[in-house]
N, C-alpha and C positions, 0 to 999 in steps of 0.2 A: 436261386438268390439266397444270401445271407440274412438269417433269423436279423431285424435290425433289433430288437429285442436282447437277445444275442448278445452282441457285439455293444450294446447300452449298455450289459450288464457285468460284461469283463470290463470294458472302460472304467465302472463304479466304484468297483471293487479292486482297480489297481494302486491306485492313490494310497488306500487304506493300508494295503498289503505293501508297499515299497516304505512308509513310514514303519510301521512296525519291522520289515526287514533290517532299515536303519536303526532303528532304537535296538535291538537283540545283535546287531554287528558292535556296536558301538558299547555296546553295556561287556560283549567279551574284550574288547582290544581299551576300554578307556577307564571301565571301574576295576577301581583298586582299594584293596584293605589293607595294605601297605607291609602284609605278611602276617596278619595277624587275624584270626579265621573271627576272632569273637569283636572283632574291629567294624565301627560301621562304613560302607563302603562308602567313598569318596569318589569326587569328583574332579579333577583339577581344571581351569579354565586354560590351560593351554591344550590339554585331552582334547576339550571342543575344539578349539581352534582347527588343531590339525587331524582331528576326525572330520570335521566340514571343509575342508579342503579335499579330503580324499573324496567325499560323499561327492564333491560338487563334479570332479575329475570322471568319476561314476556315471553319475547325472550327464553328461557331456556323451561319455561314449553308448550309454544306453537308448540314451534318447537321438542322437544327431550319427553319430557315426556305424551304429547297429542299422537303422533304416533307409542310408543313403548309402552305407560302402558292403556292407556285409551282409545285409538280403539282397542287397542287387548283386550280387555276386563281385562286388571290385573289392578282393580281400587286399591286393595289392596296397590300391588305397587306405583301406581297413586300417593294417599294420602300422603304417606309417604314419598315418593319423591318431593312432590309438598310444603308438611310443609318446608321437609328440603330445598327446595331452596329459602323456604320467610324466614325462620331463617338465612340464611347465608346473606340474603338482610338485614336484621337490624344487623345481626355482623356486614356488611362490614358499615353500616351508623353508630352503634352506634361506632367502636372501629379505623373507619378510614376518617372517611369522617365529624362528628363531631369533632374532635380533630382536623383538619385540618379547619374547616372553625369557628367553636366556641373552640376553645381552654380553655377560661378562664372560659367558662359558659358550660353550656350543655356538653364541651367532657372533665369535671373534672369526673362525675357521671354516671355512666350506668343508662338509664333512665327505669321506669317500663317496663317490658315488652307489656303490654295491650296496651299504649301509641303508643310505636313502631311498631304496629301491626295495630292499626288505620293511622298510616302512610302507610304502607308497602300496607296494602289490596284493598282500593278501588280501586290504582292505577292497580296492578296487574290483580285485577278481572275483569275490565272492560275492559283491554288489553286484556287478556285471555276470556274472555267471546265475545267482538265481532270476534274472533281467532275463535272461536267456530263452532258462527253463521254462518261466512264463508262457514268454511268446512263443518257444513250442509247443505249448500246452493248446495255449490260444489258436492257433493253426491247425493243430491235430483235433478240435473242436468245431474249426469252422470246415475244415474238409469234412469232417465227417456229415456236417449239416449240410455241406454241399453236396456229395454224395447222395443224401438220403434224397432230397430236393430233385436231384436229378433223376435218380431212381422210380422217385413219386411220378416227374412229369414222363418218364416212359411209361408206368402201368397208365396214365390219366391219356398215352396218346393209344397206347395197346388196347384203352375202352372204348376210346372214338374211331377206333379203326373195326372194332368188333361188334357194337352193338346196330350202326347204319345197316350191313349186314344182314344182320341177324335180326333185324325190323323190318326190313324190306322185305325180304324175304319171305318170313311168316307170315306179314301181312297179306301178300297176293296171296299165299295160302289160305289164309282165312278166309277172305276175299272169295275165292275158288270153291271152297267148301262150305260157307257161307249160301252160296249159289244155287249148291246142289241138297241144301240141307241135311249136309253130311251130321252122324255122332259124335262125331272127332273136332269140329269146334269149338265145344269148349274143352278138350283136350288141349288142342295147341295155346288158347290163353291163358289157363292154366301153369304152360306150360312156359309162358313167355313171360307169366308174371313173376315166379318163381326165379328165374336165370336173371331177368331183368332186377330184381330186388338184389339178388346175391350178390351181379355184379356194380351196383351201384352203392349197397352200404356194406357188404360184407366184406366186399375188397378191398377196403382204405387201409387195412395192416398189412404189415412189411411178410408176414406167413396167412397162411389161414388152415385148419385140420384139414388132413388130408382127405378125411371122410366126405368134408363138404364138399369138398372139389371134386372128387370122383363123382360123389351124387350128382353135382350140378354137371359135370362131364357127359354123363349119362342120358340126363334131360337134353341138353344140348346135340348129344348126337340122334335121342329119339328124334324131337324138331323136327332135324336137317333130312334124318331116313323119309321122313312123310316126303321131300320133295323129291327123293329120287325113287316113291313107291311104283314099281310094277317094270324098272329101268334096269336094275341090279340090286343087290343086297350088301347087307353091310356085316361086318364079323366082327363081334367084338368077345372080350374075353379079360376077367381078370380075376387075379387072385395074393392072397394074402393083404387085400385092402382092410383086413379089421381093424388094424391098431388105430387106438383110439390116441393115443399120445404123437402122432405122427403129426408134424405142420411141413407147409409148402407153400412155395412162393406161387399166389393165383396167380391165372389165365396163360401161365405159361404153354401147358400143356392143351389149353383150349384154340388155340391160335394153328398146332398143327391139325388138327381135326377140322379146322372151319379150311384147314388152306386142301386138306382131302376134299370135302365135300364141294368148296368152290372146282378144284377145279376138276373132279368127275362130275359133278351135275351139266357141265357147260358141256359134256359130251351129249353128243345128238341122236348116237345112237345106244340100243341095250349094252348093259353088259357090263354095268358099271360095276366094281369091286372095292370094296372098303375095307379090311385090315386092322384092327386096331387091339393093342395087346398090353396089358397092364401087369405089373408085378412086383412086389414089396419083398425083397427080400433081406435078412439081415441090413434093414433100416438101409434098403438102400433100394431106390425106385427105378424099373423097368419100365421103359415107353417103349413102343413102338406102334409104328403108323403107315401102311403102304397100301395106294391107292393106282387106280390107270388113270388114265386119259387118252382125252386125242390129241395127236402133236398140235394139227393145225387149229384148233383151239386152247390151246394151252398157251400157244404163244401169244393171243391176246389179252393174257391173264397174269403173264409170266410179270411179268413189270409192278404191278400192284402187289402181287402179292409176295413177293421180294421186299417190300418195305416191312410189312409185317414178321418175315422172317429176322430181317437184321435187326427187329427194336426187340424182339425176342430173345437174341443172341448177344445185346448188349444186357439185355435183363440179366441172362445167365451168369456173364460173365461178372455183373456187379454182386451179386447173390450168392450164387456159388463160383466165386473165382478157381477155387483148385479143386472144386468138389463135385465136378459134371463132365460129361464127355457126349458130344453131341455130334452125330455123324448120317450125312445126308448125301445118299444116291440117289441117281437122274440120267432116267434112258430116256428113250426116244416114246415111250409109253406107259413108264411107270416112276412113280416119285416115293423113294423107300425115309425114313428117318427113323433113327433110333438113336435114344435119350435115355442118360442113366446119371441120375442124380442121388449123392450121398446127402443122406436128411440128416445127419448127425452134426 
């Protein structure tokens, strides 16, 4: 949704900004020194006249015919609308406004048309054209706030899809080890306060250091190993994670690791295999992630965690539109993904 904030605040400030545009139009096409540089500038009252005339002509297409014919796309309309309100600007100057200020000269004759039009345009268009620029401005302001908005509620649904998870989970763990008056108890709270805090305050920015992430990547995939301890192992590996100047869009990368570990734990029997390969090179980041499974467990899985992929994959493409390539194999027993994102 639109900042109304925002959009209170371009309203404010347009008022302001179209009066001062008028006065800097009008101060070039109306004041005169009569050719003489040391002369004080003048003003003459028919200047006004037919400078508010054009203003009003302006006023008409900026406000009435820019928002009904020309963002709605009926430029058709637009055109024809738009002539006819500069023709009724030289009707009103040639048949009312010269006969009132040159009576004996200029408003005995209708003057060529072309002439009157060289009056009438520059003024108009260059009202109507910074009118314009505005409201592309104003557009390219509120998309971007849209954007970002949008963006937001994908990480805000990518956390409610990650954190139920990843509480449930640990918890029966705790639970489990709790029971047995395992060491490793306060290990996993530790361990969940930690992920838990990062992704609750530290992921509200649109990047975060890549260090962080990898660390909290790390913790996170410790967690999830406890649940598949004694079932299969996990490989993990990475390098050139030092730089310290490196940021990245969070939980990206978190999302395929929970979607491994989901869906190898659901397998029943050993044998489980985890995969995961990390690498920073010329500022440019290596994923990879390939786990097994069992089919017929898989396919009770396969639907849920499909949603998680696709809010991941609209992440990417808002974040890094031309700067990632993401490519995802699926057999009958193993789920491969490799992810290469330019950080630059």
């Amino acid at each position: 949704m639109i900042d109304l904030q925002q959009k209170t605040s371009n309203s404010k400030w347009e008022i302001p900004f179209q009066v001062v545009l008028n006065l800097i139009v009008f101060s070039f096409f109306s004041v005169s020194t009569r050719g003489y540089h040391d002369s004080i500038p003048q003003v003459e009252p028919f200047e006004v006249a037919f400078f508010t005339n054009y203003a009003i002509a302006a006023l008409a297409i900026n406000y009435i015919l820019f928002p009904r014919f020309l963002y709605e796309k009926k430029y058709g309309l637009f055109l024809a609308c738009f002539f006819l309100v500069v023709f009724a600007s030289i009707f009103i100057e040639e048949f009312i406004l010269e006969k009132i200020y040159f009576p004996t000269t200029r408003g005995n004759k209708f003057g060529k048309i072309m002439f009157s039009l060289i009056d009438v345009l520059p003024v108009t268009i260059i009202l109507c054209g910074f009118k314009l620029a505005w409201d592309i401005i104003r557009k390219q302001l509120q998309l971007e706030e849209l954007t970002a908005s949008v963006e937001q509620s994908e990480l805000k649904f990518l956390k409610s899809q990650i954190n139920p998870h990843f509480m449930f989970n640990n918890l029966n763990n705790i639970y489990a080890l709790a029971l047995e008056n395992s060491p490793k108890t306060p290990e996993i709270i530790l361990g969940m306060s930690s992920f838990m805090r990062y992704v609750l305050y530290e992921c509200k920015s649109q990047y975060v250091p890549l260090k962080n992430e990898i660390h909290q990547l790390e913790n996170y995939i410790e967690l999830y190993e406890m649940q598949i301890e004694g079932r299969g192992q996990v490989h993990y590996h990475k390098s050139g994670i030092d730089e310290p100047s490196q940021l990245v869009a969070p939980l990206i990368l978190m999302v395929f690791v929970e979607n491994a570990f989901k869906h190898s734990s659901e397998k029943k029997s050993d044998g489980i295999e985890i995969y995961i390969d990390l690498m920073l090179e010329n500022d440019t980041l290596h994923f990879h992630c390939k786990n097994n499974y069992d089919p017929i467990e898989h396919k009770n899985i396969e639907k849920e965690a499909g949603i998680g992929l696709e809010n991941v994959q609209k992440r990417l493409q808002f974040i890094y539109p031309n700067s990632h390539e993401l490519r995802i194999n699926e057999s009958d027993t193993e789920y491969d993904v490799q992810l290469t994102i330019d950080l630059k």
